[in-house]
C-alpha positions as a Markdown table, in Angstrom:
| # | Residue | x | y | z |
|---|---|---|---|---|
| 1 | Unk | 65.4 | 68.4 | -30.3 |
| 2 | Unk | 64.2 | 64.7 | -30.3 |
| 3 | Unk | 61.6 | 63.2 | -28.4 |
| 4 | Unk | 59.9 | 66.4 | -27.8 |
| 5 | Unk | 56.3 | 67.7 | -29.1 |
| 6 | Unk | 56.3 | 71.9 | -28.9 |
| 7 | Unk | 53.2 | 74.3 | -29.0 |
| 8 | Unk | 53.6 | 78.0 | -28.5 |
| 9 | Unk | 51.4 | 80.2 | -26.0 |
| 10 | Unk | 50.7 | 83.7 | -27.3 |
| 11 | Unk | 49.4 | 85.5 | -23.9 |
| 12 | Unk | 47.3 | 88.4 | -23.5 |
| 13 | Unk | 48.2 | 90.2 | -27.3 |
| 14 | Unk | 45.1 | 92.0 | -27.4 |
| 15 | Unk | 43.9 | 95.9 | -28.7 |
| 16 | Unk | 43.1 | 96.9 | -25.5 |
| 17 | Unk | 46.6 | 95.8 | -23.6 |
| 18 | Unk | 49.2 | 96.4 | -26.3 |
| 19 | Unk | 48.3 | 99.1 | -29.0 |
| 20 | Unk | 49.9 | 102.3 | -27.4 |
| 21 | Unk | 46.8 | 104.7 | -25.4 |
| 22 | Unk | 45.1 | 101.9 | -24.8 |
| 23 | Unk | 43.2 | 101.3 | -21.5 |
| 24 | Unk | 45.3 | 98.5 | -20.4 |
| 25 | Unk | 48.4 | 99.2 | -22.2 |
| 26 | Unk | 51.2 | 97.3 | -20.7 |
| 27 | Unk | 54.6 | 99.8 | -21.7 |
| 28 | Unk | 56.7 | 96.7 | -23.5 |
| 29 | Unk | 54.1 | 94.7 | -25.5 |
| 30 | Unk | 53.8 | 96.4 | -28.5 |
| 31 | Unk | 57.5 | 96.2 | -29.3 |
| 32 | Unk | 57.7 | 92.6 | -29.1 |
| 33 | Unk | 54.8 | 92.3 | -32.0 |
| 34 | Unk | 57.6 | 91.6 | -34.5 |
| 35 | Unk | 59.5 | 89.3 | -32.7 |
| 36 | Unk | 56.4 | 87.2 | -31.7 |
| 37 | Unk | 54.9 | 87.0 | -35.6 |
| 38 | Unk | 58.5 | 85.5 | -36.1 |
| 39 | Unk | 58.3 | 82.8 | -33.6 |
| 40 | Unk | 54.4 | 82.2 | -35.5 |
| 41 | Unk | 55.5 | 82.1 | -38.8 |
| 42 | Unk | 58.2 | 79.7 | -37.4 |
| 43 | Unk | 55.6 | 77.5 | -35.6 |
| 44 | Unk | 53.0 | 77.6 | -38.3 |
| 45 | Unk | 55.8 | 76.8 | -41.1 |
| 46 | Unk | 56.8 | 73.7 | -39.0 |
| 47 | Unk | 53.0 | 72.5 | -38.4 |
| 48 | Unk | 53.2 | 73.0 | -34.4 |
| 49 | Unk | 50.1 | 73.4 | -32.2 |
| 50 | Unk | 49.9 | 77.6 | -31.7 |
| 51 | Unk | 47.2 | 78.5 | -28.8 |
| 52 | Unk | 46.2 | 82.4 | -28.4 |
| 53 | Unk | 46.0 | 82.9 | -25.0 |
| 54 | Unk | 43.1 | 85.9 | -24.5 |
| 55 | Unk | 41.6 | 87.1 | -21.6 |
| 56 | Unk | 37.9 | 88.7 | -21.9 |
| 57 | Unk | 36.0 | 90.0 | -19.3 |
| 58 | Unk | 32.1 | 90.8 | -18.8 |
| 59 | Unk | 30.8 | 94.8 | -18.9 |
| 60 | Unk | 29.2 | 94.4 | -15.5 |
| 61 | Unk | 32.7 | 93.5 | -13.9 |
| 62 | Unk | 31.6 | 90.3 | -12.3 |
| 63 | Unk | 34.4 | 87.8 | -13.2 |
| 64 | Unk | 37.0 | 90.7 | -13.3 |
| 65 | Unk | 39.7 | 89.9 | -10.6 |
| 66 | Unk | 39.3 | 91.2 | -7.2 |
| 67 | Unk | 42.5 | 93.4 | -7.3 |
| 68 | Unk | 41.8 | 95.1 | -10.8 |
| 69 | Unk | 38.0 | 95.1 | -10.6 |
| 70 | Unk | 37.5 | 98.7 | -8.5 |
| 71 | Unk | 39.5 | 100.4 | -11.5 |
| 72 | Unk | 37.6 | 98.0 | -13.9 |
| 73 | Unk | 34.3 | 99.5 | -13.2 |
| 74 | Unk | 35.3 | 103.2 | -12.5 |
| 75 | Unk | 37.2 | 103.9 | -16.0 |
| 76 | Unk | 39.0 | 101.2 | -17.2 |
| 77 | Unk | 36.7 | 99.0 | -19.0 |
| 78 | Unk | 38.6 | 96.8 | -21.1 |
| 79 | Unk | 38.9 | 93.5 | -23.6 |
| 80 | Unk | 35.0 | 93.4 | -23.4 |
| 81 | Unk | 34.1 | 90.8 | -25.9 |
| 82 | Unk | 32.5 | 91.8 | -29.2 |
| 83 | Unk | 34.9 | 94.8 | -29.1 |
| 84 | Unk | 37.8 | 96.3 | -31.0 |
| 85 | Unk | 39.9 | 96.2 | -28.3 |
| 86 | Unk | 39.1 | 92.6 | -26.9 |
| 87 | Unk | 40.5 | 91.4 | -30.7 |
| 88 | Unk | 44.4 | 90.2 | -30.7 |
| 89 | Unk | 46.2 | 92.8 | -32.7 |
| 90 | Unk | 46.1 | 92.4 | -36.1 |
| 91 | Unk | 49.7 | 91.3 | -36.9 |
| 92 | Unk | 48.9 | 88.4 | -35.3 |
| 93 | Unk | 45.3 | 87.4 | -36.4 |
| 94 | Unk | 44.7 | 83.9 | -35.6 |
| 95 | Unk | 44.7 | 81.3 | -38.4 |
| 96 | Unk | 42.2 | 78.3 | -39.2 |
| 97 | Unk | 43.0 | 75.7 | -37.2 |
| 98 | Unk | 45.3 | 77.7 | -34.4 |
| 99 | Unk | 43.2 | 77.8 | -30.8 |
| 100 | Unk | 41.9 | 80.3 | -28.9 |
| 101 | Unk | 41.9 | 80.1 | -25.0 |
| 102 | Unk | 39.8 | 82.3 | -23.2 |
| 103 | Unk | 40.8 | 82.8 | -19.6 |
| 104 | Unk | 39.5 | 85.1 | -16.8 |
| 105 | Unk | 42.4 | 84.7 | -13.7 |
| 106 | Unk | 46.3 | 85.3 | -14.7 |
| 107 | Unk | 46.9 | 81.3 | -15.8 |
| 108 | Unk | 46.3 | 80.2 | -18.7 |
| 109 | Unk | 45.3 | 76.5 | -17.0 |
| 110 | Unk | 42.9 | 78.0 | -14.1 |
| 111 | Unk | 39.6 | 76.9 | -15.3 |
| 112 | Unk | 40.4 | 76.6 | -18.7 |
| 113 | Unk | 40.4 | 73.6 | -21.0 |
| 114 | Unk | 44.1 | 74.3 | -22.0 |
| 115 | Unk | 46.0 | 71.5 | -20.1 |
| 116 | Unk | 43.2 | 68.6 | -21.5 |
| 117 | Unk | 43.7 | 70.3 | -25.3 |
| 118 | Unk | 47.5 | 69.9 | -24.6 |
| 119 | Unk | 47.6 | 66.2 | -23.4 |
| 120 | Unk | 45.6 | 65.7 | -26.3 |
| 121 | Unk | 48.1 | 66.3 | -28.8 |
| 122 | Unk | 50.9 | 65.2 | -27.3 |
| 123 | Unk | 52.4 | 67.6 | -26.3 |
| 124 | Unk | 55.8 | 68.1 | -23.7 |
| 125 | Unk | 57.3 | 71.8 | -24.7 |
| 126 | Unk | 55.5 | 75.0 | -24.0 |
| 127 | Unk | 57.2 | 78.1 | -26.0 |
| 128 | Unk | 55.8 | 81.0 | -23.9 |
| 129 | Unk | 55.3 | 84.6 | -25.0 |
| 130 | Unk | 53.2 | 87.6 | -25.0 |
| 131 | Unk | 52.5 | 90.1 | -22.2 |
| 132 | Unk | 53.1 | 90.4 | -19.4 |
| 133 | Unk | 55.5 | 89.0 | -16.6 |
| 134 | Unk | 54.4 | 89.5 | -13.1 |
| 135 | Unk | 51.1 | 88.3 | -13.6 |
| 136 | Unk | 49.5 | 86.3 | -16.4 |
| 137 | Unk | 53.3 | 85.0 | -18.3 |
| 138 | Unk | 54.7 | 84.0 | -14.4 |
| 139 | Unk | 51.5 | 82.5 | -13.5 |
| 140 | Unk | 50.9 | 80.6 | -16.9 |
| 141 | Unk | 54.6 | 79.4 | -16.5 |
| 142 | Unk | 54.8 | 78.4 | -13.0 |
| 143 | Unk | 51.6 | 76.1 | -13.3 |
| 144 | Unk | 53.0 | 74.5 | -16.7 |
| 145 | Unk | 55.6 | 73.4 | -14.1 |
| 146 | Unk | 53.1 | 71.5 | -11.8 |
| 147 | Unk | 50.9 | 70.1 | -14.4 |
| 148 | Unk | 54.4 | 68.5 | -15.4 |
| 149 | Unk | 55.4 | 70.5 | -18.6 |
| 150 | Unk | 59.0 | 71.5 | -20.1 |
| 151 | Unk | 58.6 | 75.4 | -20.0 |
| 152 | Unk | 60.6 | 77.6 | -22.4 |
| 153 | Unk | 60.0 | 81.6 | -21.7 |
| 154 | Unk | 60.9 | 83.6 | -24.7 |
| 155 | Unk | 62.5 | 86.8 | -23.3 |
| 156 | Unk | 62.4 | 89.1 | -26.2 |
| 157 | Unk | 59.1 | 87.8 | -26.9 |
| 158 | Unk | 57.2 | 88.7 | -23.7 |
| 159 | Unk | 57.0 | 92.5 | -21.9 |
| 160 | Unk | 56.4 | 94.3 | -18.8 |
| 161 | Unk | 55.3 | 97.6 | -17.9 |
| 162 | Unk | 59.0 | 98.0 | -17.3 |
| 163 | Unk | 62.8 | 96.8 | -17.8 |
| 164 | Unk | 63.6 | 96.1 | -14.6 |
| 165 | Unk | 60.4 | 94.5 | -13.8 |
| 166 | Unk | 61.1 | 92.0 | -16.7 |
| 167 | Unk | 64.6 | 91.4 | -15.5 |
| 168 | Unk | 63.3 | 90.6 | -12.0 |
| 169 | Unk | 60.5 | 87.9 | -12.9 |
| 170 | Unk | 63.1 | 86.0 | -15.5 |
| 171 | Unk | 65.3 | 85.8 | -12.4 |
| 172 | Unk | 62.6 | 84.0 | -10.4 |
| 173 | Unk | 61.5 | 82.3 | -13.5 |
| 174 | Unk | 65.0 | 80.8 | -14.2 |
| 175 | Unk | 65.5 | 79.8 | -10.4 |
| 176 | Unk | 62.8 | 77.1 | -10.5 |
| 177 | Unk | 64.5 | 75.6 | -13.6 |
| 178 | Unk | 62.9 | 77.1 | -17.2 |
| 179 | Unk | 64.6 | 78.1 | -19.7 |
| 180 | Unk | 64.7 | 81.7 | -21.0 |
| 181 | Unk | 65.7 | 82.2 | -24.4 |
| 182 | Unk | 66.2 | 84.8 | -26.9 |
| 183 | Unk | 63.9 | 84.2 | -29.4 |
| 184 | Unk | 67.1 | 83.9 | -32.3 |
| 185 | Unk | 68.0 | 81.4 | -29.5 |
| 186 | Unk | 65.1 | 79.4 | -29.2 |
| 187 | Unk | 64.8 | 79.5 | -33.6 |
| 188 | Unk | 67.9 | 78.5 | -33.9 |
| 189 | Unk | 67.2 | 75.0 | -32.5 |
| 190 | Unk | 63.8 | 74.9 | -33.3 |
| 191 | Unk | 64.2 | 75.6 | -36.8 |
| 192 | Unk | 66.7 | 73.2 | -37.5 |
| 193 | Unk | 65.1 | 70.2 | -35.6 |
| 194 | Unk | 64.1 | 67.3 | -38.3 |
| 195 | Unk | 60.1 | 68.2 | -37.9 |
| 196 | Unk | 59.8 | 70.8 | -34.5 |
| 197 | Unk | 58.1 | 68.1 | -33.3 |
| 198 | Unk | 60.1 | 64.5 | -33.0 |
């Protein structure tokens, strides 16, 4: 893969929205835990940029999105910072020197310093994974797109509350021209590229 520089975006793998129970469980994350800490261990064996994507929102509610925030405040207080559950699940623990983006809409870019970190480095591919598709993965991957970056969504790697809900946004997601991979798809270029990042 010459002449491209990749970092992978980890989305959303937090107590609170993947363990099982949890108040903002989303139905498909917890299965893809393995197949994410493969596509890590692949990134952090190959020296690539990794950025853990979390979202954390205040106790009081007031930067919780206007759609979610009524449930917010009535029962479903969640990834509250300082917590258990606002923590990324412990199979995939942050490293020294991986970063950790903190956002409060669905994109990873809005009001975040994500696209200026990027540039920064160099870099042109974004591996995406993590939970989940209609709103923070289809968001983060649609505005990769206008800020003028090569998108890659990996499928097995990224959940929904539902199959068919999955199958729908990779649809749209393919029609504007990213690629989604399987994740043995996407490692078996990636791993045998001269340096993962050329």
């Amino acid at each position: 893969m010459p002449g491209r520089k990749f970092a992978l975006l980890i989305i959303d793998m937090q107590n609170d929205i993947v363990l099982p129970g949890a108040p903002a469980c989303v139905a498909g994350a917890f299965s893809t835990v393995p197949v994410i800490r493969n596509l890590l261990d692949s990134f952090r064996a190959k020296g690539s940029p990794i950025f853990h994507v979390v979202r954390e929102y205040r106790p009081d509610g007031s930067d919780v999105e206007i759609t979610r925030l009524e449930r917010f405040l009535k029962n479903h207080r969640y990834v509250i910072p300082g917590t258990k559950g606002c923590e990324i699940v412990e199979e995939l623990t942050p490293l020294p020197g991986e970063y950790r983006i903190v956002k409060r809409r669905f994109s990873a870019f809005m009001n975040t310093e994500l696209d200026f970190m990027l540039r920064r480095l160099g870099v042109t591919h974004l591996v995406v994974c993590g939970t989940q598709y209609p709103n923070c993965i289809r968001t983060t991957i649609f505005d990769a797109v206008a800020y003028g970056y090569q998108a890659i969504n990996i499928t097995d790697a990224t959940s929904a509350q539902s199959p068919e809900i999955a199958a729908a946004n990779i649809l749209d997601i393919r029609n504007i021209g990213v690629e989604c991979l399987s994740s043995a798809e996407f490692l078996a270029c990636f791993a045998s590229s001269k340096e993962g990042n050329e």
